[in-house]
N, C-alpha and C positions, 0 to 999 in steps of 0.2 A: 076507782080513785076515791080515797074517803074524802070528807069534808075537810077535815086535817090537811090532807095532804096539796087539795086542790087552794086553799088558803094561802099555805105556802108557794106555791107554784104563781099564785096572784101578786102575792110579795116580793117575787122574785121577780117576775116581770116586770112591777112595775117599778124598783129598784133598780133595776140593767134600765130600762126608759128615761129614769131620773139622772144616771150619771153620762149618760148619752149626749148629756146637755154640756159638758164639759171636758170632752174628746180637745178642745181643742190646746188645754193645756198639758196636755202630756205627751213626754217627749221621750223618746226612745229610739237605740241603738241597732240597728240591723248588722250584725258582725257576721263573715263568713264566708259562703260560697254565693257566687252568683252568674246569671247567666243569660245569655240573649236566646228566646223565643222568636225564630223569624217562622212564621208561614208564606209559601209560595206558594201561587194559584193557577192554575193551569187546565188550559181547555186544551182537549184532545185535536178540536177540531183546526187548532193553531198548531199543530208538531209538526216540525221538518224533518228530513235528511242531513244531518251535517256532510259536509263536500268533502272534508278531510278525513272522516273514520266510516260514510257509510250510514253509522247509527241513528236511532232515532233521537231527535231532540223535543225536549219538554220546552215551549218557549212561554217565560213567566209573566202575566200580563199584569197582577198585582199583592203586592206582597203585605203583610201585617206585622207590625215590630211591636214585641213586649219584651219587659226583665221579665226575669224569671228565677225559679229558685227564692233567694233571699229578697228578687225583687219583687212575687209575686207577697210576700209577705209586706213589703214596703206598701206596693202598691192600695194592699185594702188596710194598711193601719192610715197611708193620705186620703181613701175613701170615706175613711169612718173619719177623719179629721182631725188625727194626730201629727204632731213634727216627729220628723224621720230626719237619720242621719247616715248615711249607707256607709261603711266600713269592711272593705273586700279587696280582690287581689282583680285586676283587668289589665290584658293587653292592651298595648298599641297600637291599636289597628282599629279600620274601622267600624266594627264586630262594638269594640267597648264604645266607641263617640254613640254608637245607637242606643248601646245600654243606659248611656250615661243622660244621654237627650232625653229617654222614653221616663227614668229616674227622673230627671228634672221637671219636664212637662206634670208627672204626678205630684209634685209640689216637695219632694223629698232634696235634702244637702248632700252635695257629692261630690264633692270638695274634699273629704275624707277619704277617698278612695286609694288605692298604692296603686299607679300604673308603671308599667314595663314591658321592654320591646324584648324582652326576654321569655314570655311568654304567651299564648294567644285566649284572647276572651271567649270562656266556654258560650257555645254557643249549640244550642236545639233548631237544627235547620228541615221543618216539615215543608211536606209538596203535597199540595193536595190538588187532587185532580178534578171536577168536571164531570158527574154521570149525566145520564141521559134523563136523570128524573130534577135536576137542579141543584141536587145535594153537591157537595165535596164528601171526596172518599180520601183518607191520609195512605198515605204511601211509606217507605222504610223512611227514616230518618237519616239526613249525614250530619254529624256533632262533630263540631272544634273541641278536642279535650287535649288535656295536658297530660302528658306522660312523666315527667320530671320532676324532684320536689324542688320548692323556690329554694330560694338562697334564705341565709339564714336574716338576711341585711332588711330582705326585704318583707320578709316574717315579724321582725322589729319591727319593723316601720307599721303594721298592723297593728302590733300591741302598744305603739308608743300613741297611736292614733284614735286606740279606743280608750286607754290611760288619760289622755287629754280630754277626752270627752264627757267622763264617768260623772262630772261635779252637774255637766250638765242635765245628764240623762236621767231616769227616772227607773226606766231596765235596759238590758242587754237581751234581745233575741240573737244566738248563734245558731247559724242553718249552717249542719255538716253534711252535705249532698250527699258526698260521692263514695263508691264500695273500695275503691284503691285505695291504699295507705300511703298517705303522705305525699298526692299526686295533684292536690289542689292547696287551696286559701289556708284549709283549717288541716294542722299538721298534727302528729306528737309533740312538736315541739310547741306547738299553738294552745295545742289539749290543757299541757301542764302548768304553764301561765295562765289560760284563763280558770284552772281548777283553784289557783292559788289567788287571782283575784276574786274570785266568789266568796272563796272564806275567810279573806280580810274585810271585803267591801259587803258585811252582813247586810248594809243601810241600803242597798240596792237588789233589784229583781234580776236575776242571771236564771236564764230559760234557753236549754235548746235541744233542739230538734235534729239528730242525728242518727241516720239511716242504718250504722256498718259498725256503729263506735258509742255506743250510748253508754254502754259501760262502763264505760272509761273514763265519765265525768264527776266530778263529787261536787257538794257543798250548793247546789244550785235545782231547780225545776229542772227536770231533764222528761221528754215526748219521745214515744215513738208507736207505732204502727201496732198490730196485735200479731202481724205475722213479725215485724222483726223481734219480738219481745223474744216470742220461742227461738227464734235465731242465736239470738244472745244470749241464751243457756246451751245452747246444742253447738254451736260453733266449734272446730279444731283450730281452723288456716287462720290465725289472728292476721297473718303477713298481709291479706286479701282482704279483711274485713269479714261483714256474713255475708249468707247469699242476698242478694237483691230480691226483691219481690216477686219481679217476675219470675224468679228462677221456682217461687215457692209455688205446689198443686194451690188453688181453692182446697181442693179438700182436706186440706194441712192444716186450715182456719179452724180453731178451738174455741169450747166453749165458753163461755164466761168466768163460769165457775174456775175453768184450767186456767183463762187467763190471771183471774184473780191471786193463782195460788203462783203464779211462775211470776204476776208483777210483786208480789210479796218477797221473792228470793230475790230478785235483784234490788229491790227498796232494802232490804235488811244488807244486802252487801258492799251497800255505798253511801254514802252520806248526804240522801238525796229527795227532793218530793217528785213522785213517777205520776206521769197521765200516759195512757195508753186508746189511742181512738180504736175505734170497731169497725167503722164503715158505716154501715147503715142501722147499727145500733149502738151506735153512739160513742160514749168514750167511758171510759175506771178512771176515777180519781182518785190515789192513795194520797190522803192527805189527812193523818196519816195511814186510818182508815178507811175501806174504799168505799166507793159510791159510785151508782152507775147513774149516767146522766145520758136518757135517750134521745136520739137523735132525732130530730123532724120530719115530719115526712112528707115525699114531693110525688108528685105523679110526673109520667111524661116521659121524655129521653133524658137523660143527664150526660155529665163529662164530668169526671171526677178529676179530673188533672186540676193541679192547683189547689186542692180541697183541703189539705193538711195544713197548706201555707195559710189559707184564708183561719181556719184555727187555732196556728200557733198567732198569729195578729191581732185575735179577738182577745183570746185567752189572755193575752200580756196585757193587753188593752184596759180588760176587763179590772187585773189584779192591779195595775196600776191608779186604775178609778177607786180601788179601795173596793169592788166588790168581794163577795165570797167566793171560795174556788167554785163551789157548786153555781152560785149564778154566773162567773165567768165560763163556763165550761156550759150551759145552757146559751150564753152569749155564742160562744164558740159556733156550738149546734146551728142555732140560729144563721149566722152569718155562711158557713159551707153550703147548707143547703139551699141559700142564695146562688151561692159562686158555681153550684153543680149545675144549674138548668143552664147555665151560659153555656153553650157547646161551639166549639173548636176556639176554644179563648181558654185563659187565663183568668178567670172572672174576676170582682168585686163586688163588693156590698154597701152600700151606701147608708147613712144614717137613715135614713127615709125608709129605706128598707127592711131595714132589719126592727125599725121601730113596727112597721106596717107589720109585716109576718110576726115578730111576737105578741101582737095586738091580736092578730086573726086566728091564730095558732091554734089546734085542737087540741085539747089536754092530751100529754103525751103519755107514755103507758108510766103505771105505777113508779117513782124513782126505788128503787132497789138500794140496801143497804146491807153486806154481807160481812 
């Protein structure tokens, strides 16, 4: 690292340091999908026989409620000390009172929410079990998903809720979860209003993060993965969205340089500022030039769940403070590799924290400008 560059790198620390200090007037919109995170905990040495089937039973002795999804995004923009406004579709049931309690408890309004017994609050329901060495081991998952798309009534009521909102808000983060088309919060029919309120409402930040459908947004910040990026040029089956992640080898994962050249073809074919994260090297900022902005580095075990969310919260955070995309996008950094040492959670990053780690932080490898 030149003396140049390490300069900058000082500047930018302590720039992200300086508006840290006024997280707590800014106020943003979490539009989208969301979802209850339950974990169930379970010792082997407590399993019965059910009397009615025979089979073994898991008997749960204590369980962990997080949002998730859009909430884990809410979650670290109330850690870092932003007002939040949550804006999402949840059943009536008691799936959504926990989403909605665990939202509230983080200091986020949920008052905005559209609820309906018409359909059920996505929910991520993990069993972890009890080894012999103290750890939990996670087990398959059972999810609450929707199969149906909502009604159009209550799609409005989405858009009339973030319409009401917009004078107040400062950005819009929309989280589009899911690979199904038109099976959750954020629809086609959803896409095309908020692509149309993006490009009226220049005066505001509209940022989102959509796994299956990123393409399909204009006029706004649009995030996604480095494997879905290839996705989204390779794709056939629009009906389905792309494939999911997991479905993608490791070894499908591309170079910089390839990403570089495949985030260029979808930035030129929408009307759009693209960030693409890497993992563990970091994130491309086409803005509108890229820039690679490397990630932190941690030692140890991690959990990368929630890592994107902690991200797209910083990032908005960041650009809302008036930083630069490049110091928001080191923010970013900064705050994930917080959220990843937290394992079997949902993490967050607290100002304390993220102050601390950009404070101690080892000069990271050269920023790159290609």
């Amino acid at each position: 690292m030149t003396g140049t560059d390490e300069n900058i790198l000082q500047e930018d620390t302590q720039a992200i340091i300086n508006s840290l200090a006024h997280t707590k007037d800014v106020r943003i919109v979490v539009f989208g999908d969301y979802a209850l995170d339950k974990y169930l905990y379970s010792d082997p040495e407590n399993d019965e026989i059910s009397a009615e089937t025979g089979k073994n039973v898991f008997c749960i002795h204590k369980k962990k409620i997080m949002a998730g999804v859009g909430g884990t995004i809410t979650n670290n923009l109330c850690a870092l000390g932003a007002q939040v406004r949550c804006i999402g579709l949840i059943g009536d049931d008691g799936e959504g009172k926990e989403l909605t309690d665990a939202l509230t408890r983080a200091g986020a309004d949920t008052s905005y929410f559209v609820r309906t017994n018409r359909m059920c609050t996505c929910t991520y329901q993990k069993v972890l079990r009890l080894q012999k060495d103290g750890t939990y081991t996670e087990y398959s998952r059972t999810d609450f998903r929707n199969f149906e798309e909502p009604s159009v009534e209550l799609q409005d009521q989405m858009l009339e809720a973030l319409k009401d909102s917009l004078e107040w808000a400062d950005g819009v983060i929309i989280t589009d979860q899911f690979y199904q088309r038109n099976m959750s919060a954020v629809t086609d029919y959803i896409r095309s209003h908020l692509n149309e309120l993006a490009g009226t409402r220049k005066d505001k930040i509209f940022y989102v993060d959509s796994r299956a459908f990123a393409n399909e947004y204009h006029h706004m910040i649009v995030k996604c993965n480095n494997i879905e990026l290839f996705s989204l040029l390779n794709h056939a089956d629009t009906s389905r969205g792309i494939k999911s992640a997991d479905q993608v080898s490791a070894s499908e994962e591309k170079e910089l340089t390839e990403i570089i050249t495949a985030g260029r073809k979808i930035q030129q074919s929408q009307d759009i500022e693209l960030i693409v994260t890497c993992g563990s090297r970091g994130m491309v900022v086409f803005n509108p030039e890229p820039v690679i902005i490397p990630a932190f580095h941690v030692e140890g075990p991690i959990d990368i769940v929630g890592a994107g969310d902690a991200s797209n919260a910083a990032l908005v955070l960041g650009m809302v403070l008036g930083l630069s995309r490049r110091q928001a996008a080191r923010l970013a950094c900064c705050v994930s590799s917080i959220t990843i040492q937290q394992l079997n959670t949902t993490g967050t990053a607290s100002r304390e924290k993220v102050i601390e780690r950009l404070k101690n932080a080892a000069a990271p490898t050269k920023e790159s400008r290609l």
